[in-house]
C-alpha positions as CSV (number, residue, x, y, z in Angstrom):
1,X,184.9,44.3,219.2
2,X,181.6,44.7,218.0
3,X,178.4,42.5,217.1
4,X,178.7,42.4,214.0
5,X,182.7,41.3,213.6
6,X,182.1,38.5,216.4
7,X,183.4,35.4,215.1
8,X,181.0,32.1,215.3
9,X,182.8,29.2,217.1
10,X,181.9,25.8,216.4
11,X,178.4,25.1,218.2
12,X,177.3,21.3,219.0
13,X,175.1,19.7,216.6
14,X,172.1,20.2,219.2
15,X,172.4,24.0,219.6
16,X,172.8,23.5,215.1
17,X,169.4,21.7,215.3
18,X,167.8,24.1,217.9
19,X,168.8,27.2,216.0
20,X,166.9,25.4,212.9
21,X,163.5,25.0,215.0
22,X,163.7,28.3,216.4
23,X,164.1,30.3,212.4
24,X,161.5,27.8,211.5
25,X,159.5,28.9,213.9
26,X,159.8,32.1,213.6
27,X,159.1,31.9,210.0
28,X,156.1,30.5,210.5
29,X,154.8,32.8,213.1
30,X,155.8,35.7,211.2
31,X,153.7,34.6,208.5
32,X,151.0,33.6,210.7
33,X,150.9,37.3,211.5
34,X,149.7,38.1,207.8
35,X,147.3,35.6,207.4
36,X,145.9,33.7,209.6
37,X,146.2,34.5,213.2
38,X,146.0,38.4,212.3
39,X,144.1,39.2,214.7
40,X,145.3,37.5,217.6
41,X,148.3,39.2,217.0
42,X,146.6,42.2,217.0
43,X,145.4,41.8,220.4
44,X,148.5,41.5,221.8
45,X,149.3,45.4,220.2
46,X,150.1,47.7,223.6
47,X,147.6,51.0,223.4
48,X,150.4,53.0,223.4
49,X,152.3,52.0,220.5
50,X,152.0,54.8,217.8
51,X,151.2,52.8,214.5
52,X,147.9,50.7,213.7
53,X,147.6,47.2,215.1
54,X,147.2,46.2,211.9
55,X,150.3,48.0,210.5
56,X,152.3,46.9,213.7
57,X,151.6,43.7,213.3
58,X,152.3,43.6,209.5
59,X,155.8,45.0,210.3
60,X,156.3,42.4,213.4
61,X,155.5,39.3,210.8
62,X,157.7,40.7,207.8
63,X,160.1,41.3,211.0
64,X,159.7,38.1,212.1
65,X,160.0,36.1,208.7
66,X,163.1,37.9,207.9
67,X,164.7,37.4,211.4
68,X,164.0,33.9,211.5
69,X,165.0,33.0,207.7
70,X,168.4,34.3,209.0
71,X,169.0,32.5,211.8
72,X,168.2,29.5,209.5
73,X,170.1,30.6,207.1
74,X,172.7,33.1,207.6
75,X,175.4,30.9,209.4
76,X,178.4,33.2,209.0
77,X,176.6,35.5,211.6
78,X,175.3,33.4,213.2
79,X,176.5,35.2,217.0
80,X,174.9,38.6,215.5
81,X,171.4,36.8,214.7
82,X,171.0,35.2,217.8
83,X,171.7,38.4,219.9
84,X,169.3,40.2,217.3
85,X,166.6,37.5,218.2
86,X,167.0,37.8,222.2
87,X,166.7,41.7,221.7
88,X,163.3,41.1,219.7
89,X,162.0,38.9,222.2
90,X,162.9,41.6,224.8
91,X,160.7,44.1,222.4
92,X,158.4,42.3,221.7
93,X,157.2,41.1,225.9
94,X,155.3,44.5,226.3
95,X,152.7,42.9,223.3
96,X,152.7,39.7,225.6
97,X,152.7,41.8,229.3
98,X,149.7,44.4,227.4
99,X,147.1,41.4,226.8
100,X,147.4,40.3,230.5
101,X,146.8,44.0,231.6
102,X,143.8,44.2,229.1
103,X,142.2,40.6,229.3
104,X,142.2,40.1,225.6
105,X,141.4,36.8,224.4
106,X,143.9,35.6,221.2
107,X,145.7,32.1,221.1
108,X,143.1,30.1,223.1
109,X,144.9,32.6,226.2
110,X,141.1,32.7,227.6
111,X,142.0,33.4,231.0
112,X,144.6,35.6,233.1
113,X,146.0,32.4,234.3
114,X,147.1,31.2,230.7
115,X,148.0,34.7,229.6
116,X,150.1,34.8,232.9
117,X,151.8,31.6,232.8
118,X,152.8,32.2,228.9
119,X,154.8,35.5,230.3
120,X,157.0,32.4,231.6
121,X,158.0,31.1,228.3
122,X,159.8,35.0,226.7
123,X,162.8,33.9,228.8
124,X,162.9,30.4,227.8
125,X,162.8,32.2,223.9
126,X,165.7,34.4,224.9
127,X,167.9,31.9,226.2
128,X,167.1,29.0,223.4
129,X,168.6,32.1,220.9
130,X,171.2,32.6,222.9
131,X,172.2,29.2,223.6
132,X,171.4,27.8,220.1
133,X,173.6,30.7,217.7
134,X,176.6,30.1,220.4
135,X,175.9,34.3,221.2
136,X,175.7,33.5,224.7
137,X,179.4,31.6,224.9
138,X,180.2,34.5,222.5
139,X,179.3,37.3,225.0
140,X,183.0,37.5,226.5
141,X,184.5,38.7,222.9
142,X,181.9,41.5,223.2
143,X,183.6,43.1,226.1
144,X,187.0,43.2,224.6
C-alpha cells in the first residue's frame, strides 16, 4: 500500500485538537517567513544550499503555509499530511543544526546554549505530527 491510499482511522479528539495547533502553527510561521521574521529565517539558511536565502526562505514559508493549511484542513489525508509534515521537519533540521555551527543570532537564539537546546524540540515537532494525523498508528498499513 502506499502513502497516499492509507486510510485515516478514527483519531481521539486530543490528537483532532493537536493536529489543529500544529497547521495553525505552521500557517503562521510560514507566513512569518514573508514578512516579518524574514530575516531570522534567513539566518537559519545552511551555506551550502544552492538558492538565495531570501528565495529559500520564500519557498519554505509558501511551503510551510500550504503544508500546514492541509493538515488543518485536508482531513481525508490526513495519514499522508502528517508523514509529509515529519519529513519536512527532518529537512528542514540542517537550517536549525547550520545556525549552531555558524553562531547566527535570529529568534532571541543569542547564545549556543539556546540554539543548542532548541535542536531538542525538531523531534518533539516530528512526533506531535505523527501522533496528532494518526500516521504513526498508521505506519503498519505501510508495510503491507
Amino acid at each position: 500500500m502506499d502513502i497516499l491510499n492509507i486510510p485515516d482511522k478514527p483519531v481521539s479528539r486530543l490528537q483532532t485538537i493537536a493536529r489543529y495547533a500544529l497547521g495553525f502553527m505552521l500557517m503562521l510561521a510560514g507566513t512569518s517567513h514573508l514578512t516579518f521574521a524574514r530575516k531570522d529565517f534567513q539566518a537559519q539558511v545552511p551555506d551550502w544550499v544552492p538558492l538565495s536565502k531570501d528565495l529559500t526562505v520564500v519557498l519554505s514559508g509558501i511551503l510551510e503555509i500550504s503544508l500546514g493549511a492541509s493538515l488543518a484542513f485536508w482531513v481525508k489525508k490526513r495519514v499522508f499530511w502528517g508523514w509529509f509534515a515529519a519529513i519536512f521537519f527532518i529537512l528542514i533540521f540542517p537550517g536549525n543544526i547550520s545556525q549552531l555551527e555558524n553562531h547566527r543570532d535570529a529568534f532571541g537564539l543569542d547564545n549556543d546554549t539556546r540554539r543548542a537546546v532548541r535542536l531538542l524540540f525538531q523531534p518533539v515537532l516530528i512526533a506531535w505530527a505523527l501522533w496528532s494525523t494518526g500516521a504513526w498508528a498508521a505506519r503498519k498499513l505501510l508495510a503491507k
